[in-house]
N, C-alpha and C positions, 0 to 999 in steps of 0.2 A: 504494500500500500504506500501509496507515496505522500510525501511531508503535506502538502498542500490538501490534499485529501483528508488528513489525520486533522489536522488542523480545522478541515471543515466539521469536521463529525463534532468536533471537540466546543465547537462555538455555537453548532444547531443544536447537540442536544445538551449545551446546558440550559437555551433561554426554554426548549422544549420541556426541561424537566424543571424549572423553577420559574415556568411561565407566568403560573395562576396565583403566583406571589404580588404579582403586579395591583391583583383587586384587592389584596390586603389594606388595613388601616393603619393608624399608628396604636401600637400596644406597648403593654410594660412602660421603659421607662423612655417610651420616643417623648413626652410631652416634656422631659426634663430637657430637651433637645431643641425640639421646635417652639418651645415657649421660653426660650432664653431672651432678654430683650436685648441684646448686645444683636441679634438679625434685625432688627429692628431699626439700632441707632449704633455706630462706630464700629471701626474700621477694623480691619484683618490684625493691626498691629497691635489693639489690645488683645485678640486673645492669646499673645504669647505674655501677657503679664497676668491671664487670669485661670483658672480650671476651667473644667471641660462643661462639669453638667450645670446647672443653674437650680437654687436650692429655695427661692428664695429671697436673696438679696439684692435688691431692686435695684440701689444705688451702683451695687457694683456688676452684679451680674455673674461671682463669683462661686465657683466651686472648688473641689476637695481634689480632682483629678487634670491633670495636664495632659493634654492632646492637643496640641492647637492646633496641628497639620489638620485634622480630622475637622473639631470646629471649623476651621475655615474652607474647609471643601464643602460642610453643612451650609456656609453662611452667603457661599457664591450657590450654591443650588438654590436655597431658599429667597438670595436676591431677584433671581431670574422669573423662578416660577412658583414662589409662595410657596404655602403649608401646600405642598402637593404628593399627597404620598404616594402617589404612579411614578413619578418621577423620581421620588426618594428611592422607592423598590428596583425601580429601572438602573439607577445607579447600585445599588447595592450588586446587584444579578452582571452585571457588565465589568465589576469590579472583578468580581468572585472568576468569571468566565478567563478575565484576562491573566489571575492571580494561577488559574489554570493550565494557560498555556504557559505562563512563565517555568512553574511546575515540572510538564514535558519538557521543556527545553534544556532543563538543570538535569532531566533523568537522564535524558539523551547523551549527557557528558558524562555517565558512566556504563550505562546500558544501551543492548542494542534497540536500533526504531523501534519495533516492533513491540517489543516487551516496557517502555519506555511508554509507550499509547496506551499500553491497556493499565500499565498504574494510573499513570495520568486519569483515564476513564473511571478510577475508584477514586480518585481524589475528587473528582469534578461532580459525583451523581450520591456520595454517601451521607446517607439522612442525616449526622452532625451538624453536618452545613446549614441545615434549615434554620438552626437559631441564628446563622451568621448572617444568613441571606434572606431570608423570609422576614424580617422587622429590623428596622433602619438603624435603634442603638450600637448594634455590637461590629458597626462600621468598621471602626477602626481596627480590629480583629483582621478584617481582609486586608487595609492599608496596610499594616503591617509587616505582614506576613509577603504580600505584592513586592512591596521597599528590601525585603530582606531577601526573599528570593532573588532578586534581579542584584544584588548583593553580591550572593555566593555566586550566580552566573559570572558576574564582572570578575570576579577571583577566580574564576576554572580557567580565563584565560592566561594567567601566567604557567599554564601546563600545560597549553594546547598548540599541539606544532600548526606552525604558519603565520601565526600572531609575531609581527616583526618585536625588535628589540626596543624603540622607542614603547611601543605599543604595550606592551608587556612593563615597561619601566613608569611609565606616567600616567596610563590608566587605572589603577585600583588608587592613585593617592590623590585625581582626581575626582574618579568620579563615584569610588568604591567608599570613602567615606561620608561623602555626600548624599548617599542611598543609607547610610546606616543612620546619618542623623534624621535625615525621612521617614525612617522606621521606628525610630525613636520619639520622636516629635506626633507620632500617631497614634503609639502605646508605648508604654514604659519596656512591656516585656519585647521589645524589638531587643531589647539588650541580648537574647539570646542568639540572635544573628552577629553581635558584636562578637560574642564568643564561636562560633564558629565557624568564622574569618581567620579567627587565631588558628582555631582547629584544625582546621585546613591549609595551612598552613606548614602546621607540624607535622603533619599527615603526612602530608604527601610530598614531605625534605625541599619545601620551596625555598626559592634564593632571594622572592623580594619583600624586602625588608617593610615594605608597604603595606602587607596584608598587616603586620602588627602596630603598623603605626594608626592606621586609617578608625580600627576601631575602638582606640584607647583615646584619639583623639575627637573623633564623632560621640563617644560617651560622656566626656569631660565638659565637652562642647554643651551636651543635651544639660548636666547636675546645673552647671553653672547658669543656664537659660533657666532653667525648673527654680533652683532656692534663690537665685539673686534677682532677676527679672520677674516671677510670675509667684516668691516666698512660700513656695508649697513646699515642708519640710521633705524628707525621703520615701516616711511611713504615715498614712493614717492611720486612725482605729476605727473601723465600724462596730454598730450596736446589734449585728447578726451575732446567731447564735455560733457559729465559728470563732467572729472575731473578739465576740465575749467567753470562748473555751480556754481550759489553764493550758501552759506549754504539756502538760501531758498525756490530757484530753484530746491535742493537736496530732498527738505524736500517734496514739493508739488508733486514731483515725486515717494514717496513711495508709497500712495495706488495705481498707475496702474503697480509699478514693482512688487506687490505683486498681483497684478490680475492678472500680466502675466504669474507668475509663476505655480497661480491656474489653469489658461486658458490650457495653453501646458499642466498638468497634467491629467488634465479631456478628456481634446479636442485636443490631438496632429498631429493637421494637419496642411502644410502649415509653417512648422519651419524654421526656417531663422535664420543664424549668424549675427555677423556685429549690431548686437543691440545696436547701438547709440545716441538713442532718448532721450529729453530733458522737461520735460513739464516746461511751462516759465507763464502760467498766469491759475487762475481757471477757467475752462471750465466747462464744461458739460460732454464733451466726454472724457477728458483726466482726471481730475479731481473727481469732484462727483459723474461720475456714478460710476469709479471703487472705488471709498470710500466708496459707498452707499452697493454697492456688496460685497465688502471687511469685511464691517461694520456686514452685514448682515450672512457671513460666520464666522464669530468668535462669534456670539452670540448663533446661532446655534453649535456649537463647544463647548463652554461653556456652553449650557444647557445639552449637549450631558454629557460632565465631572460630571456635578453637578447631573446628573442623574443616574453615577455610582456610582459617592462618594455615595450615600444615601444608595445606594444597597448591595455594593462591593468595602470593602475598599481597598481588598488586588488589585484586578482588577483596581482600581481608581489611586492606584501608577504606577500600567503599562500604563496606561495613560498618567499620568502626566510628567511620564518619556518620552515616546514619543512625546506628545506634547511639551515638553520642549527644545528636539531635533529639531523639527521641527521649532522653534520660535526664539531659540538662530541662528539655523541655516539661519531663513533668517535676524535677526536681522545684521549679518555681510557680506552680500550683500546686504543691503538696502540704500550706501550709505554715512552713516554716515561717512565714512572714504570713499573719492572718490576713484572707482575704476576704468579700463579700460573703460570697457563696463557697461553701463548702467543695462541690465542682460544679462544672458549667460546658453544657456542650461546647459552648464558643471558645474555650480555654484549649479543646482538642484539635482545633482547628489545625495549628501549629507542629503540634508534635504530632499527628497523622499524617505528616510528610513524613517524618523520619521512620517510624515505625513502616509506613509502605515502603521507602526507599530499602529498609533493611530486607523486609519481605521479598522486594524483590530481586537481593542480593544471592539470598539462598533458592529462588528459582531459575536464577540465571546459572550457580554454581551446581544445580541439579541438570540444566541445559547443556551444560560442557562435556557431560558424564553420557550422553546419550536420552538421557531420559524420554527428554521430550520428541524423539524422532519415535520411541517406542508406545506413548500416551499422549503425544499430543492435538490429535482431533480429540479424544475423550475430553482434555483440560481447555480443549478451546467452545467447546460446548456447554462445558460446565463454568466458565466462564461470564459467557451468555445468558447464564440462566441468571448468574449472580447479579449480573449487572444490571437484568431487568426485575429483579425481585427489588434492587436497591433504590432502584430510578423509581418504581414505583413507590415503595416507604417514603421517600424523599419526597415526590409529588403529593401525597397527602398527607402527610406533614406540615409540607408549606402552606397549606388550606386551610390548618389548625390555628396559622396564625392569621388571618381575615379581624377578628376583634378581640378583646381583650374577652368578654363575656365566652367567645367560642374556645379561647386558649384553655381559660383558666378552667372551665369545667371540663374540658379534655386534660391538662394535664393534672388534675384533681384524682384523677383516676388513676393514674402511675403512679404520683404523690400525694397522698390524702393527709400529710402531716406536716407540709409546707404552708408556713404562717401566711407568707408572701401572697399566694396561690389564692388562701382563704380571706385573705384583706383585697385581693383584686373583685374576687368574687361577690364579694360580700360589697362593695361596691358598687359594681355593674345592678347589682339587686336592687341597690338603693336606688340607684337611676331610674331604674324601672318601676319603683314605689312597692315593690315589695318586703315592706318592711320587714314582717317577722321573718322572712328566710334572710335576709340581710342582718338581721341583728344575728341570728344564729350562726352565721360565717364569720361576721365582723368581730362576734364575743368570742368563736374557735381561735381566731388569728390573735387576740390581745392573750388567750389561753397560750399560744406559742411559744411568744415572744413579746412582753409586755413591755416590751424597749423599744422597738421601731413607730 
């Protein structure tokens, strides 16, 4: 199949599978967004002196998060064509598609075409995406992630024959740190592409001294813009039940937020926002078993690694590099530093690069061995099946998010002990003047969490 063709499939069917996003409204917390009054009144250069959502504060217009790249993509959208959320959605779904092909293009430089398109194709149609793409907030998730990719591309070029010597000398220290403060400046955790730039780096025994400077100085660049120009210290605290858990509570919570995230990846059914859950003592269900499974997935991972290294060392760096992605990626939503939500589909956005890129490390090292000359119509069929069981889950998913009333009592269902969930619901009721089911929801959510 040829580049141009891949390329097409890859752009029809994302708008094809994240189409009926577009009828969507604004939900959760897009009104923290499009009700900021800085779209309203002043200019792009305040919001690099102020947070991201709007809380609130009339005079300033300020909040607790720094994103100004993202803000000011929201604030030329919205100068153009007002509160329009076709056009919000339109962007989001054109972002997501681009962030896509960028994607393939980073696989491409270490796998062959072919196998290269069909990660690609799991990255582009897997129901996680729906919280990324289906409602306007978690924007900068794609920004991101778009900024960092195009990143690591610009760094594969000092290992790719052809790329003259000027080319190879002055491109990562123009334009490679200039993408990392892009990714930066759209979310904090872009810092994980600052890392690896390094990685990659050492990886793969490069000689330009570039890769290490570009993102130590795009980082310094971002703190120094964040606490001196916009005085958002490093850390907030929120008043979720995570961000109110003791460091211990945090701790014994990691192997099931790391099950969860393998859970949705494998098995995306049944997904639900509003992830506020707490584990408080060791269980069985909460605890051990997902540590035991946990335990039992990285050792298998690790035989997998140690079984290229012996083989294929060149293969065993692309590896390392993905799995490195993957690990540093959930290492910064594990908690360590309390965040919102406890997990969040939008947070796997990220590290579902690395994770497939590794996946499809150990397919390709299965490819070498013959495998696939001896199963592969079976695996290409099976394939097929996957990718249209996935495009569909994806596609009504996205339908989930149309209002906040249709979200919340769908994901009520998956989660029935998200406060979040039960104050939206209990909300929309009220709208409706159904009081007493709205008190009933309203008084569950102050039962939750009597902080927020």
């Amino acid at each position: 199949m040829k580049l141009r063709a891949q390329i097409l499939i890859l752009v029809l069917g994302g708008f094809i599978v994240y189409g009926n996003a577009l009828f969507n409204g604004f939900v959760f917390d897009d009104d923290l967004i499009v009700n900021n009054p800085l779209f309203a009144s002043g200019g792009v250069v305040e919001f690099f002196s102020g947070g991201l959502f709007y809380q609130g504060d009339i005079e300033t217009g300020r909040g607790n998060i720094y994103r100004p790249l993202t803000l000011s993509l929201f604030k030329l959208v919205y100068a153009i064509f007002g509160e329009a959320p076709r056009i919000f959605h339109l962007l989001s779904i054109s972002l997501h598609i681009l962030t896509t092909l960028a994607v393939f293009f980073l696989f491409r430089k270490f796998f062959p075409p072919f196998l290269a398109f069909l990660l690609a194709l799991v990255f582009l149609v897997h129901p996680t995406n729906s919280e990324v793409v289906a409602y306007i907030s978690p924007l900068s998730d794609v920004l991101f992630v778009f900024f960092g990719v195009l990143a690591i591309l610009v760094a594969t070029r000092s290992f790719t024959p052809g790329v003259s010597s000027v080319a190879s000398r002055y491109t990562p220290g123009v334009f490679l740190g200039g993408l990392l403060l892009l990714s930066l400046l759209s979310k904090e955790t872009g810092v994980l592409f600052c890392f690896l730039v390094a990685a990659f780096y050492f990886l793969f025994k490069l000689k330009d001294r570039g890769l290490l400077m570009a993102p130590m100085l795009a980082f310094v660049l971002y703190l120094a813009l964040r606490i001196f120009a916009a005085g958002i210290d490093a850390f907030g605290r929120g008043v979720t039940p995570i961000a109110l858990a003791s460091p211990v509570e945090r701790i014994i919570s990691m192997p099931k937020i790391i099950f969860y995230y393998l859970g949705v990846f494998a098995a995306p059914f049944n997904l639900a926002g509003g992830q506020h859950w707490v584990v408080k003592s060791l269980n069985f269900s909460d605890f051990y078993l997902p540590l035991s499974l946990v335990f039992l997935f990285f050792v298998i991972v690790l035989a997998l690694f140690v079984a290229q290294k012996r083989k294929d060392r060149q293969l065993s760096r692309v590896s390392a590099f993905f799995l490195l992605w993957f690990l540093v990626g959930f290492a910064l939503h594990l908690q360590i530093i309390p965040l919102e939500y406890t997990v969040a589909q939008r947070w796997f956005y990220a590290i579902k690069i690395g994770l497939i890129g590794f996946l499809g490390t150990i397919v390709w090292a299965f490819a070498e061995h013959g495998f696939l000359k001896r199963f592969g119509n079976v695996l290409i069929v099976g394939f097929c099946l996957i990718f249209l069981v996935l495009s569909f889950l994806t596609f009504f998913r996205n339908a989930e998010f149309v209002d906040n009333l249709t979200l919340a009592s769908s994901d009520l269902v998956g989660n029935p002990d998200s406060f979040e969930l039960e104050l939206i619901y209990g909300t929309e009721q009220l709208k409706l003047k159904n009081y007493q089911e709205a008190k009933v929801h309203l008084g569950r959510s102050v039962d939750l969490n009597a902080y927020h």
